[in-house]
C-alpha positions as CSV (number, residue, x, y, z in Angstrom):
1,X,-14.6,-68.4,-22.2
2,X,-12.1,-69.5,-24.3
3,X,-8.4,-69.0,-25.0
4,X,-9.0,-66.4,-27.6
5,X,-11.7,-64.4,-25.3
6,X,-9.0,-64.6,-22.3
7,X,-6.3,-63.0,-24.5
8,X,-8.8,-60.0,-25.7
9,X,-10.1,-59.1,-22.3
10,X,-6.1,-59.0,-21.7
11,X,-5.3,-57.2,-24.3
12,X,-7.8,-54.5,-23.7
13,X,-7.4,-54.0,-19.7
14,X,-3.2,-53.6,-20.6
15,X,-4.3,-50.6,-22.8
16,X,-6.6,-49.3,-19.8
17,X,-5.2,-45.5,-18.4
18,X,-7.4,-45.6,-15.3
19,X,-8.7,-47.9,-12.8
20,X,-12.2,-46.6,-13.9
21,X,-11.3,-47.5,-17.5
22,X,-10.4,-50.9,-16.5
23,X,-13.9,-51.5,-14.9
24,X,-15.4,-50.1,-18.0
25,X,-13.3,-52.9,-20.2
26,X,-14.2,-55.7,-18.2
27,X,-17.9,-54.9,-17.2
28,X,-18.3,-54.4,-21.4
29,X,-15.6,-58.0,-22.2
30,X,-17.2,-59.7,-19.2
31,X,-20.8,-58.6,-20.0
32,X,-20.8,-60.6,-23.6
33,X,-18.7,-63.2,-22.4
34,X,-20.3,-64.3,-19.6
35,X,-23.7,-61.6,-18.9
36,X,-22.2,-60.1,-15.9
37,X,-23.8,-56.7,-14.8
38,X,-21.0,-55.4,-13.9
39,X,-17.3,-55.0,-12.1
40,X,-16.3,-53.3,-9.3
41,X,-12.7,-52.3,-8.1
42,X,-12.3,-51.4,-4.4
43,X,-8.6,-50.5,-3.6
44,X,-8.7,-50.5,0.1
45,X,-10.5,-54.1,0.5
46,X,-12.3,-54.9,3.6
47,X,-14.5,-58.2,3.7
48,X,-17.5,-56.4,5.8
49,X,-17.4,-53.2,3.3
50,X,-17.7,-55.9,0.4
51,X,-20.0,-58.1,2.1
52,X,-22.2,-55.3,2.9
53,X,-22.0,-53.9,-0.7
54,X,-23.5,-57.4,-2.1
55,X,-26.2,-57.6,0.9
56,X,-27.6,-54.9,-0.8
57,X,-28.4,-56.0,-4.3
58,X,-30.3,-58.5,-5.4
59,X,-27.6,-59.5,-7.6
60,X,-25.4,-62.5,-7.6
61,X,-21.3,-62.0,-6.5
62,X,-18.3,-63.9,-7.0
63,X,-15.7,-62.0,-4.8
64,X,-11.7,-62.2,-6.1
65,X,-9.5,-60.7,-2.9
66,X,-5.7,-60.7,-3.7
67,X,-3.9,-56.8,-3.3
68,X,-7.2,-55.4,-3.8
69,X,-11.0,-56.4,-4.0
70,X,-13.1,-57.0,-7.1
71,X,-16.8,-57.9,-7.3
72,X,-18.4,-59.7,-10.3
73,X,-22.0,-58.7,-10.3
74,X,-24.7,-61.3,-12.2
75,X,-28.2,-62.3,-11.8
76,X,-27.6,-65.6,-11.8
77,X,-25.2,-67.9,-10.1
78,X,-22.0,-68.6,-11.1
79,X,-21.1,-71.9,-12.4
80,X,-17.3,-73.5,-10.9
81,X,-15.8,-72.8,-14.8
82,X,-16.9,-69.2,-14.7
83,X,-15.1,-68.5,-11.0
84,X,-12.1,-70.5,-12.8
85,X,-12.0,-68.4,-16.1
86,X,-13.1,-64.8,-13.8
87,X,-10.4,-66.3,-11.2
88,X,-7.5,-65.6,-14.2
89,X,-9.1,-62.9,-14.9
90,X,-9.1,-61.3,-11.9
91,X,-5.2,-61.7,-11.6
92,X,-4.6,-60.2,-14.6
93,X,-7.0,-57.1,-13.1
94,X,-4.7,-57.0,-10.4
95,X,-1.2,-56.6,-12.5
96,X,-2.4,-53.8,-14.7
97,X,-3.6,-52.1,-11.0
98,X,-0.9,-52.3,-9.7
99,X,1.1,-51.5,-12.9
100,X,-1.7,-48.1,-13.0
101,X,-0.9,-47.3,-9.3
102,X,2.9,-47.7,-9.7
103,X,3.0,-45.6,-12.8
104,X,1.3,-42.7,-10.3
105,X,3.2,-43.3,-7.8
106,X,6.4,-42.6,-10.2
107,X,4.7,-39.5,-11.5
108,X,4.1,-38.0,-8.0
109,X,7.8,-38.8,-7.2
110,X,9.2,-37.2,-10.6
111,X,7.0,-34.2,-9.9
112,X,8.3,-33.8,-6.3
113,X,11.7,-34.6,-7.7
114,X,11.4,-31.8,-10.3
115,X,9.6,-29.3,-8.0
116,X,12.5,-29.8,-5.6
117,X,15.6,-29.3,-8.2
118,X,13.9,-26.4,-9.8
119,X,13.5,-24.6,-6.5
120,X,16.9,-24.8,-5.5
121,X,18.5,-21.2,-5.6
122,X,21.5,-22.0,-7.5
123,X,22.2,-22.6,-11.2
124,X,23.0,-26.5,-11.3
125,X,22.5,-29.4,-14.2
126,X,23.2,-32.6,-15.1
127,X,25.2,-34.1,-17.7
128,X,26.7,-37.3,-19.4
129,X,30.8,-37.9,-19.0
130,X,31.3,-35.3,-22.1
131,X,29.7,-32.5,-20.1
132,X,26.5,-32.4,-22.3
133,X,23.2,-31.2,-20.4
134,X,20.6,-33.6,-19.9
135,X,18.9,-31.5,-17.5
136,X,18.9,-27.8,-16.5
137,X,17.0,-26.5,-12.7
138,X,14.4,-23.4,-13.8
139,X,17.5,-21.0,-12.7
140,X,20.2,-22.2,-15.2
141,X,17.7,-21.8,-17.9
142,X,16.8,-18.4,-17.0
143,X,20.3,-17.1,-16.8
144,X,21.1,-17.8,-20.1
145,X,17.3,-17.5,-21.2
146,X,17.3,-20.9,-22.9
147,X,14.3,-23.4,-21.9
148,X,15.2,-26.8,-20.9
149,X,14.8,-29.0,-23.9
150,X,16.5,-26.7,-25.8
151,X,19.8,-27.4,-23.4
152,X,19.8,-30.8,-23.7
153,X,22.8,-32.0,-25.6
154,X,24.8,-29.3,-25.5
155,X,28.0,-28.4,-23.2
156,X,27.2,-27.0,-20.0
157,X,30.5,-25.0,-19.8
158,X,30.0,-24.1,-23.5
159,X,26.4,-22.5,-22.9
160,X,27.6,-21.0,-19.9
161,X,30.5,-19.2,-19.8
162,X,31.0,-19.5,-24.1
163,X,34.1,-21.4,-23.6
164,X,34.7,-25.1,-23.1
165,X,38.2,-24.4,-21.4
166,X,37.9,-24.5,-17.7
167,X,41.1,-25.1,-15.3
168,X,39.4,-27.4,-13.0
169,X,41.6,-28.0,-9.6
170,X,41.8,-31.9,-10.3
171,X,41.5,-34.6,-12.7
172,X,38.2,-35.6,-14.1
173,X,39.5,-39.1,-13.2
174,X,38.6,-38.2,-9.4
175,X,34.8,-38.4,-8.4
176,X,34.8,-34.1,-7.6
177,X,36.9,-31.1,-9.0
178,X,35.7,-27.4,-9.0
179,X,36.9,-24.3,-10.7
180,X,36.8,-20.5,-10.4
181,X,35.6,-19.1,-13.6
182,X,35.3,-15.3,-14.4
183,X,32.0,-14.0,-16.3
184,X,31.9,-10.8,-17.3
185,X,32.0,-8.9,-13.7
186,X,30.4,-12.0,-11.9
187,X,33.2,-14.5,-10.1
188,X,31.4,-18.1,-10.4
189,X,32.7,-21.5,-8.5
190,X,32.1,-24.9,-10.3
191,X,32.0,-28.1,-8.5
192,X,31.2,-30.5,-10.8
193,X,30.4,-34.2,-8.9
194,X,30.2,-37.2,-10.3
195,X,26.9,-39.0,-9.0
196,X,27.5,-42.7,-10.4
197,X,30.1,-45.1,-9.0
198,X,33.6,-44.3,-10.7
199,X,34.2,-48.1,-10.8
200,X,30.9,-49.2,-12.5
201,X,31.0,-50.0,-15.5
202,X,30.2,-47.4,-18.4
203,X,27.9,-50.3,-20.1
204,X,25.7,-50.9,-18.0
205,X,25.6,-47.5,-16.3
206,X,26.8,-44.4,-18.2
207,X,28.5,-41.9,-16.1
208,X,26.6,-39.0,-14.9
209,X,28.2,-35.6,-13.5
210,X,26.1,-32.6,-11.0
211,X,27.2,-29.2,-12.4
212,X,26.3,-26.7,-9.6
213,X,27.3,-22.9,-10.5
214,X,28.2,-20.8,-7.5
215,X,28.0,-17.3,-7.7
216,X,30.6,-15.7,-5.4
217,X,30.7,-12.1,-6.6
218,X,29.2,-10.5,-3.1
219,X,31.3,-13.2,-0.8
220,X,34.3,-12.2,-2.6
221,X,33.4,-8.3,-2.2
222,X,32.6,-9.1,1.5
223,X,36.1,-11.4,1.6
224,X,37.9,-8.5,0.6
225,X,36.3,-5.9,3.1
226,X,37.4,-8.3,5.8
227,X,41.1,-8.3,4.7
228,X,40.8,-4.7,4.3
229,X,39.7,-4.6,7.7
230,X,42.4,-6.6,9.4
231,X,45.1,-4.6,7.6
232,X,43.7,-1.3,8.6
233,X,44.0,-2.8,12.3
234,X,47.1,-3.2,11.9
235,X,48.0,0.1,10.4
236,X,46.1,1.5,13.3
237,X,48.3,0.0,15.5
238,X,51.6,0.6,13.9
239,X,50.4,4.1,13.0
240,X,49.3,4.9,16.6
241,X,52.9,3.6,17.7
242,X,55.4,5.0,15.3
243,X,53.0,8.3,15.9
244,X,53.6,8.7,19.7
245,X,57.5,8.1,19.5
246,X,57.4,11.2,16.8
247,X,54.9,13.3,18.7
248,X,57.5,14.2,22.0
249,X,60.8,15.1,19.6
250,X,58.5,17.2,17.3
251,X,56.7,19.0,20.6
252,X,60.0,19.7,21.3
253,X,61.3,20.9,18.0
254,X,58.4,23.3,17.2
255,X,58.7,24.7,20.7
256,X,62.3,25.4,20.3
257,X,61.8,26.6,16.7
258,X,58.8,29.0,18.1
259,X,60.8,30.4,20.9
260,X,63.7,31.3,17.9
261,X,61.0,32.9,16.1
262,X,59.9,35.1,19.0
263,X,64.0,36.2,19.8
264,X,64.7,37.2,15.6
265,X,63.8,40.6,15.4
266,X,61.3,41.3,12.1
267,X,64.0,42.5,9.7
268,X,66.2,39.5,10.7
269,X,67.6,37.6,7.6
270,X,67.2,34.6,9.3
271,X,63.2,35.3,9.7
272,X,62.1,33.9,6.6
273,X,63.8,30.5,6.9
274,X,63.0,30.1,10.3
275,X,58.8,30.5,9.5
276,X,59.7,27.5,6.5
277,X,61.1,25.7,9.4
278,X,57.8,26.0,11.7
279,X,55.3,25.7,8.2
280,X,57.1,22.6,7.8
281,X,57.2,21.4,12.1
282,X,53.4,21.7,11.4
283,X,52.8,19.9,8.5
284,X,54.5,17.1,10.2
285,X,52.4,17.5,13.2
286,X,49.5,17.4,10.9
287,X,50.8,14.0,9.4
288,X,51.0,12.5,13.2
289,X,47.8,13.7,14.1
290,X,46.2,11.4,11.3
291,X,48.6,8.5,12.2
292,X,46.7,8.7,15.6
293,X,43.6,9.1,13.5
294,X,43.8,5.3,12.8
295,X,43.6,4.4,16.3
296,X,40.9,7.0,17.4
297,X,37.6,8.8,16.4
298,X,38.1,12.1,14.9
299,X,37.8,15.2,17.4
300,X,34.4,16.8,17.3
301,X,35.4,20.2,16.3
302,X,38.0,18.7,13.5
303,X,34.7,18.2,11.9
304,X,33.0,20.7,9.8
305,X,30.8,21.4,7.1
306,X,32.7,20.7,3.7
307,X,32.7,21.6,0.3
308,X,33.2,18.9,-1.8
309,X,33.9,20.3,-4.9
310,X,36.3,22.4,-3.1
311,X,38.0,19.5,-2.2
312,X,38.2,17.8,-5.7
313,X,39.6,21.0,-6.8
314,X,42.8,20.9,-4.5
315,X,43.4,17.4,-5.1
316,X,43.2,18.0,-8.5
317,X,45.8,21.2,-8.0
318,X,48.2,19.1,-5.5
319,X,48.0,16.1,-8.4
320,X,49.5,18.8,-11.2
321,X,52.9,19.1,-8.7
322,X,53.1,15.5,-8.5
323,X,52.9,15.4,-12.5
324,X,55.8,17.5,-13.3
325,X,57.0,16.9,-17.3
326,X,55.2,13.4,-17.2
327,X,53.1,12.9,-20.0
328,X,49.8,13.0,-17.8
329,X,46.4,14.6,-17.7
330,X,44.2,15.4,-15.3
331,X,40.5,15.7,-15.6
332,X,38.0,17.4,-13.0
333,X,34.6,18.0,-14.1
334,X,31.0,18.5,-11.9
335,X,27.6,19.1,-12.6
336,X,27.6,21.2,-9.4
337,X,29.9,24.2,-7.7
338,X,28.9,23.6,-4.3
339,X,28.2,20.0,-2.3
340,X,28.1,20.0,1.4
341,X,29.4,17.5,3.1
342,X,30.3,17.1,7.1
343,X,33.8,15.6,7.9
344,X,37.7,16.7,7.8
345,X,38.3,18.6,5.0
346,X,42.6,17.4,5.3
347,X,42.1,14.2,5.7
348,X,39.3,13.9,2.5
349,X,41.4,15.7,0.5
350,X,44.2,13.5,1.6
351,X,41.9,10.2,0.6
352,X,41.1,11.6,-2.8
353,X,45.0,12.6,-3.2
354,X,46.0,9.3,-2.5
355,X,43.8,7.2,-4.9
356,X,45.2,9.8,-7.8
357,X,48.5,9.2,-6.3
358,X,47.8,5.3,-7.2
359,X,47.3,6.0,-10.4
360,X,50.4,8.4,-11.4
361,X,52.6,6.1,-9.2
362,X,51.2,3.1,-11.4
363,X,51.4,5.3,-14.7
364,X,55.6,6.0,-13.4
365,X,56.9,2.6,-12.5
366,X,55.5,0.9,-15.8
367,X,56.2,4.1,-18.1
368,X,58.9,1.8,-20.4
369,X,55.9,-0.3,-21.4
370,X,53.1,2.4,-21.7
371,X,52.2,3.0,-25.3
372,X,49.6,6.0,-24.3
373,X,49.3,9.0,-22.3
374,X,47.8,8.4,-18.9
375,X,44.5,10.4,-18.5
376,X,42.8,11.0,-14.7
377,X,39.3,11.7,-15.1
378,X,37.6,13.0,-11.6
379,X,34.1,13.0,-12.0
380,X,31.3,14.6,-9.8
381,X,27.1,13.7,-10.6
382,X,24.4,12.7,-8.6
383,X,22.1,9.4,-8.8
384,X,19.2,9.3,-10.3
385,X,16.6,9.7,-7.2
386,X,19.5,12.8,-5.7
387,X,19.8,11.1,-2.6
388,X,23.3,9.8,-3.1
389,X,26.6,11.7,-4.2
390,X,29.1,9.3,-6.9
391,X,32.5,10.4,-7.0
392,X,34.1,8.7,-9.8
393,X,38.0,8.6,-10.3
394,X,39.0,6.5,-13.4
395,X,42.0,6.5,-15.9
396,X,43.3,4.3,-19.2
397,X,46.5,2.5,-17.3
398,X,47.3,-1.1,-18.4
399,X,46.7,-3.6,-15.8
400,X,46.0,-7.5,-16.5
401,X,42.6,-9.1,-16.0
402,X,43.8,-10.5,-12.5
403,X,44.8,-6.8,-11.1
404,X,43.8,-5.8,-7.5
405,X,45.0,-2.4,-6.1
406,X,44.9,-3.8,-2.7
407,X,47.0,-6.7,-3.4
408,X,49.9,-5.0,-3.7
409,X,51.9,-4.7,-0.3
410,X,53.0,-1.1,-1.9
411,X,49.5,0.4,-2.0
412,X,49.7,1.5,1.8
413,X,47.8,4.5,0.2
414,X,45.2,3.0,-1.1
415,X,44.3,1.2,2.4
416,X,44.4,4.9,4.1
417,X,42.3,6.2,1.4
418,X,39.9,3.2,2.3
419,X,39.9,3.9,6.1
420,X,39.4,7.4,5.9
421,X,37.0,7.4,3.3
422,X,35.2,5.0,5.3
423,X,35.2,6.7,8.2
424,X,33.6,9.3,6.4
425,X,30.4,7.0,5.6
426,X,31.2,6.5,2.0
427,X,30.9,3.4,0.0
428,X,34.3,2.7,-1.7
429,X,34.0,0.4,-5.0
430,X,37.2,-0.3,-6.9
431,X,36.9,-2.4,-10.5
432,X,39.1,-2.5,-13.2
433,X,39.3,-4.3,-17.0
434,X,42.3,-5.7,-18.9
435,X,42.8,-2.4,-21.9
436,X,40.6,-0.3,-20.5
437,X,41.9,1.1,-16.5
438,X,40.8,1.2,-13.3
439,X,37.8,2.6,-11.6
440,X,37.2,3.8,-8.2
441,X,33.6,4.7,-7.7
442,X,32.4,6.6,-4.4
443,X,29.2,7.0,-3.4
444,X,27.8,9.0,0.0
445,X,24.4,9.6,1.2
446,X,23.6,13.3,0.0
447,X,22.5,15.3,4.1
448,X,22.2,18.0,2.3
449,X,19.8,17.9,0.2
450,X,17.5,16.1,3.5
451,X,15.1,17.7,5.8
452,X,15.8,17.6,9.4
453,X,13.6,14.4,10.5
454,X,15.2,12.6,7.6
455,X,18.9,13.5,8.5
456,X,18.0,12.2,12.3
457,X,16.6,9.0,10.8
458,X,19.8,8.6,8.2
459,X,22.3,9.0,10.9
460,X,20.4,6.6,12.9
C-alpha cells in the first residue's frame, strides 16, 4: 500500500478501454496488494441494490459511493488504512469512468453528427479560410468520385468545378457570399458561410467556412417555363386584341373583293389579279385566326390527323425562299416517310417555320462576323423504347456561353413556336454551346404506334 503500488494500480486503470477492463485491473492490482476477491463497478448506484448484493456473500465489503458504486470484496475485514489507501483508489476509479463514459458519449455524438451531415441531400463541405476541405458529406465525394480522406487538403472550388476562380457576390471579409457557377450543362449556386465568429481571433480559433453546392439546373428550367408562361399571357392578350380590330375591316374587304370576283366575267384581264387579291385576304384571315388562337382552344374540326414528316418537308421548302443567295443550308433527314400525329397541320408547320426562322434571322443580322456557312439540320428518329417522337432542329451559328433565345425581346417567334408547340403536347427543350450552335430538341408521345386502351389512358 505504498506510494509506488498507488502509482501502478493508477497507471494501469488510465490505460483501461472498458469499464470491465478496469474491474479486471484492479480485482488483479488490488488482489496482490491487499488479497481482495474482487471489484465490482455498478453505474446506476442504489444503496438497497448494493446492500442486497453484499447480504448475499459471505464475503467482507467496503462500499466507495461518489458518481457511481464500487464494492471491494475480501474475506476478511478491512483494517482503517486499507479503507484509506482503497478510499484513493476508488477516486481515481471514478475519473477514468467517467473519462470511459465521456469518451462514448463523444463517440455516439460524432456518429449521430456524421450520420446527420452525410444524409443531407446536397453536396456541402467544410474548409479552413484558404478554402481547403477538411470534410466532405457522402454526396460531394460521390459526385466527383473521390473518398473523403483523399479531399482533405485540397480546394473545394478546385476539385469541384476545376477552377479556383469563382465571382462570389461579396467580399470574403463578410460572414456569407454565394456564387452561380456553370458546370458542364448543370447551373450550381454556392453559398459559402463562415461558421466561426469573424472577430475571434485566428490564434486561438482558425476560421472555418460551410461550402454547400446547390444544384439549380431543374429550378432554373422550371423558372424559365414560368416566364415563358407569363409572356405567352400576354401575347394572348395583345394577340386576341390587335386580332378583333383586324377581323371586321378584313370581313369587309374579302366580301367586297368576293362580290368583284363574282361581277368580272371569266376572260376579264382584271380576273387574275383580283383572285391574288382574295389568296392574299385569306392568308391574312388565316394569320388572325391564330392571333385568336392565343386566347382560345383550337376548333375541334381544325384538328386532324397529321403527317409529320409532311410537315417537316414544307418547312423545310418555305425555309429555301427565305434563304435566297445567303450562304445557307438546309438539312432534312428521317428514319421514317410517314408519322401520325393529331393537331393543326398550319399552325405546326408555322411552329417549326419559326424556330428555322430564328436561326436564318440569327445567321443574317451577325453575317459581318460569321467566318462559316450556316448549316440547318432537321432531324426526325424515335427513342429507344418507340414510344416517343424527337424532332431535333440544330445548326453551327456563333452565340456566347451566356446565350438564351428567349431573352431576346425580338424572338416573338420563338415564344409562338413555344405556345403552339405546346399546345400541341410536345416537350420543347432549347440548349446551346459557345462554338458549337443551338439545339432545339422536341419530343411528343408517339399515339400512333398505341393500342386503343393505351391512347385513353395517355390522354388521361
Amino acid at each position: 500500500m505504498n506510494t509506488f503500488n498507488f502509482y501502478h494500480i493508477i497507471t494501469e486503470l488510465q490505460q483501461a478501454h472498458s469499464i470491465v477492463e478496469i474491474e479486471q485491473i484492479a480485482t488483479r492490482t488490488l488482489k496482490r496488494q491487499l488479497n481482495l476477491e474482487s471489484v465490482k463497478i455498478q453505474l446506476m448506484p442504489s444503496m438497497s441494490d448494493g446492500l442486497s448484493f453484499v447480504e448475499n456473500t459471505e464475503l467482507q465489503s467496503y462500499v466507495f459511493t461518489d458518481k457511481l458504486q464500487i464494492l471491494f470484496l475480501k474475506d476478511k475485514k478491512f483494517s482503517l488504512k486499507e479503507k484509506k489507501y482503497l478510499d484513493k483508489v476508488g477516486k481515481k476509479i471514478i475519473i477514468c469512468c467517467d473519462k470511459l463514459i465521456q469518451l462514448e458519449r463523444s463517440e455516439h455524438l460524432k456518429h449521430q453528427w456524421d450520420s446527420t451531415f452525410n444524409s443531407i441531400s446536397t453536396p456541402i463541405c467544410l474548409t479552413d479560410e484558404s478554402f481547403n476541405i477538411t470534410k466532405s458529406n457522402t454526396l460531394f465525394s460521390n459526385s466527383i468520385n473521390m473518398s473523403g480522406p483523399e479531399l482533405v487538403g485540397k480546394n473545394v472550388f478546385k476539385t469541384f468545378f476545376g477552377t479556383k476562380n469563382i465571382s462570389f457576390k461579396a467580399g470574403k471579409e463578410d460572414n456569407h457570399f454565394s456564387a452561380l457557377v456553370q458546370k458542364g450543362v448543370k447551373t450550381f449556386d454556392v453559398q459559402c458561410q463562415l461558421i466561426t465568429h469573424k472577430n475571434t481571433s485566428t490564434l486561438f480559433r482558425p476560421k472555418k467556412y460551410l461550402i454547400v453546392f446547390r444544384d439549380i439546373t431543374e429550378n432554373s428550367k422550371l423558372e424559365k417555363k414560368i416566364f415563358e408562361s407569363a409572356k405567352l399571357a400576354e401575347l394572348g392578350t395583345i394577340g386576341s386584341s390587335i386580332a378583333h380590330e383586324l377581323n371586321n375591316p378584313l370581313a369587309g374587304i374579302l366580301a367586297f373583293v368576293q362580290l368583284i370576283k363574282n361581277d368580272l366575267p371569266d376572260d376579264s384581264l382584271f380576273a387574275e389579279d383580283i383572285n391574288e387579291m382574295e389568296q392574299a385576304g385569306l392568308k391574312c384571315k388565316s394569320i388572325v385566326e391564330n392571333l385568336l388562337g392565343f386566347s382560345r382552344k383550337t376548333a375541334t374540326n381544325e384538328i386532324n390527323s397529321i403527317n409529320l414528316i409532311s410537315v417537316l418537308k414544307s418547312c423545310k421548302e418555305q425555309a429555301q425562299k427565305v434563304i435566297g443567295d445567303n450562304d445557307i443550308k438546309i438539312q432534312l433527314s428521317s428514319t421514317h416517310d410517314d408519322v401520325k400525329v393529331t393537331g393543326n397541320k398550319n399552325l405546326l408547320t408555322q411552329a417549326l417555320q419559326n424556330i428555322v426562322n430564328n436561326a436564318i434571322s440569327h445567321y443574317l443580322n451577325n453575317i459581318q462576323s460569321s467566318r462559316q456557312q450556316l448549316v440547318i439540320k432537321i432531324d426526325f428518329r424515335e427513342s429507344t423504347d418507340r414510344s416517343k417522337g424527337i424532332i431535333t432542329i440544330s445548326d453551327n451559328r456563333e452565340v456566347s456561353d451566356k446565350y438564351n433565345p428567349f431573352n431576346n425581346l425580338n424572338n416573338l417567334e420563338l415564344t409562338v413556336a413555344y405556345k403552339i408547340l405546346k399546345d400541341h403536347s410536345f416537350n420543347i427543350d432549347f440548349s446551346s454551346q459557345p462554338k458549337m450552335g443551338v439545339e432545339a430538341k422536341l419530343s411528343f408521345q408517339r399515339l400512333d404506334l398505341l393500342d386503343e386502351r393505351q391512347v385513353f389512358d395517355t390522354k388521361i
